[in-house]
Each structure stands twice: as C-alpha cells, then as structure tokens.
Steps between C-alpha positions, in 0.01 A plus 500: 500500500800344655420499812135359458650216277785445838179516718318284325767234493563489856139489585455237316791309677383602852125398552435150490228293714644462803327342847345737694435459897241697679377506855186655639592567814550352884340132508470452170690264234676643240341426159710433177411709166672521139471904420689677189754658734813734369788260631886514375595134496855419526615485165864255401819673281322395149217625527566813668774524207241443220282764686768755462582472134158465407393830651851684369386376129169656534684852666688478194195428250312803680806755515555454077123510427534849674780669402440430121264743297185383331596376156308694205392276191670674173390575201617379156709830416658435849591122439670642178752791658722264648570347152500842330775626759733281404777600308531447185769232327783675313364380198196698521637804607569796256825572326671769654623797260883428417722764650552828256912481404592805364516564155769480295439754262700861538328795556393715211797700333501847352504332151194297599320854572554604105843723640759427177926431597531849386268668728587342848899554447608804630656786267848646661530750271143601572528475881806718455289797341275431739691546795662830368208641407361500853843639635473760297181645547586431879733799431257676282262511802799575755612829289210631412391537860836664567442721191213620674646686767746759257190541303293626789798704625558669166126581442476630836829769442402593180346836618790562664688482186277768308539870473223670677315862364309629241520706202619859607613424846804361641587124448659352764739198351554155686802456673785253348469269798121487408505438128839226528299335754215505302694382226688225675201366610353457160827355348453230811148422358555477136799261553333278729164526325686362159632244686223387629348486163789330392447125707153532424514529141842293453357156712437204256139474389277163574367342274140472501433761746269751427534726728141634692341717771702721717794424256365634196391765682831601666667470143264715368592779742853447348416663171352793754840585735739365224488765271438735785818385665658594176358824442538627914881499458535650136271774618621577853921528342281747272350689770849496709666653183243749471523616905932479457449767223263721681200496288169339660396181400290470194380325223476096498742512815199670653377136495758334737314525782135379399684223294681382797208480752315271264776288459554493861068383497537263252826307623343480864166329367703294308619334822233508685332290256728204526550581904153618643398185725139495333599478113195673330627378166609146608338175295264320721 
C-alpha cells in the first residue's frame, strides 16, 4: 500500500498536457497535436519539497494502519474489569488479625492437677528406706547365686559320704577325707544360705507394695527350702554321729539325704523364678 500511494503521487505530478510534434515522413510538414502524454516537467524546490512530505505522511499513515491489530468491540463485563482490578482503598480493605503475643499466664502446676503440698515434696526418710532396700536385696540376689554352687557340690558328694552294704555282708565305711569334705561343704551352704536369707528378710518394707507374680511365687518357695535348709544340717551331724560310732545310719537321719535334694529343688526354682528371662509368673 505504500508504494501504490508513492506511485500514485508521482504520477500524478508527471503527466500533464504537453505539445506534441509529429512528422509523417520525407516531404511532408510536421503537424501539431495535444495528446495525454507521461512527461516529468521540471518541478522548483517547493514543490518538489511539498511532494516529499506529502508522500512520507501517507508511508507513515499506511505503515500504522498495518502493523496495528484489528480492534474487537467489548462487551459490558469487559468495560467493567478494568475498574474491578483496581485495588482497593485502605479503607475498604479487611482488618488484618493482630499478631498472637504470648500469654502471660504460667503453665499448669502440680497443685493445679489436684496433687496436694504433701504429695509432690519428697520424703528423705522414705527415699532412705528406699534406697537400702534395693541394696540389700542386690546382695540377696548376689549370695544366693553363690550359695548355689556349695549346694550343688555337697549334694553331689553325698554318696560319697555314706557307708555302702547290706544287711549280713560287709559295710565298707567312707573315708574321713570323704565325710569332712562332705561336711565342710554343707557348713559352707548353711552359712551362706542364712545369710542370704538374712538381707532379704532384714531390708525395710515399702509401703504400699503388694508384692505379685514371680515374687510371690519365689517367696513361696521360701517356706519349701527354709525349713529344709534347717532340717539337712540337723540330720546330716546326725547321720555323721551315727557313721563316727560305727552303727549304719538309721532312723529320721535316714532322711538327710531325700530332705536335702528337695531343698536343693526348691531353692533352685526359687531363683529361677525371679531370673528366667521369660517370667511365667510376671504381671502383664
């Protein structure tokens, strides 16, 4: 489009009726004619000036009218975006939450939680007890593993310790070293069995501690090997009296050695009920 409008212009500026000569040839007179003839007159600075600017304005004119798109009509709702885009005044906007401060209140006490004075002070005299009564049955548990080992020895050389035959044939009598060994070995037990008993029944009792489970169980074994750690001795110094003299072992001395390997039954359930790693008898 440009260049038809710059065409245009300078067409227009070029043809003009101009005088127009023609001859027909040898012998004949030229004739004069006026014919629409493309001529490009000789034009002075102004107007040749004007020229220019006019057909740059039109260039111009033509170049925008192309390079900018086809305008759309809008719609209503379209006419109103622009106004609902804009932002709003600070008077219309929201208030904003006021920043949380933090509170001034405490946090709950032990009182608050229905705990009395009384009850959340701590008791010396009871944390004393406490603490002695769990050192001692530390040593409880310590010596009554170490009483085990005597016990087992002393059971195990008891049949060495016993005069062998029958009625009517010849008894053959233990040897010394059999029967003091024998006999050393169940003074060892009976002194370290009592004192074992000793920490366990001398620690301070809790207060409100029933005891349950594998406890009362191994406590009730005590009534079991107790007395039989009582009887085993009294019978066996029986039974040793009754060899010294020569005479076979009879009446209740006759009884040391069943009495002794139920004591020996008894006092090893008795820890493996506190010390078995699955407690059969612990509370769930």
């Amino acid at each position: 489009m440009p260049q038809q409008a710059e065409k245009l212009v300078l067409s227009a500026a070029s043809q003009s009726w101009v005088p127009h000569v023609r001859i027909f040839g040898p012998g004949r007179s030229p004739t004069r004619s006026r014919k629409w003839v493309p001529h490009v007159p000789i034009l002075g600075p102004g107007m040749a000036a004007q020229l220019l600017i006019f057909s740059l304005l039109l260039t111009g004119i033509f170049h925008a009218q192309s390079a900018a798109p086809p305008q759309q009509p809008q719609t209503s709702s379209q006419q109103q975006e622009p106004s609902a885009q804009q932002p709003q005044s600070p008077s219309n906007l929201p208030s904003a939450p006021a920043p949380s401060t933090p509170s001034s209140s405490q946090e709950p006490s032990l009182s608050d939680l229905g705990f009395s004075q009384q009850q959340t002070q701590g008791n010396p005299k009871l944390q004393a007890e406490l603490n002695k009564h769990t050192e001692m049955l530390k040593i409880h548990q310590r010596l009554g593993l170490i009483t085990l080992a005597p016990m087992a020895a002393a059971l195990i050389t008891g049949p060495m310790a016993k005069a062998k035959g029958r009625n009517g044939q010849t008894i053959s009598e233990p040897t010394n070293a059999n029967l003091d060994f024998h006999a050393a070995l169940g003074s060892a037990t009976a002194v370290l069995y009592f004192t074992t008993a000793y920490f366990a029944i001398a620690a301070p009792k809790i207060p409100n501690n029933p005891k349950h489970g594998a406890i009362r169980f191994h406590e009730a074994l005590a009534f079991v090997h107790g007395p039989g750690m009582i009887l085993t001795p009294v019978l066996g110094a029986m039974a040793f009296q009754q060899e010294q003299n020569g005479e076979k072992v009879h009446g209740i001395a006759s009884l040391h050695g069943p009495i002794a390997i139920g004591t020996v039954c008894a006092y090893g359930a008795a820890i493996i009920a506190v010390s078995w790693p699955i407690h059969l008898w612990g509370k769930k």
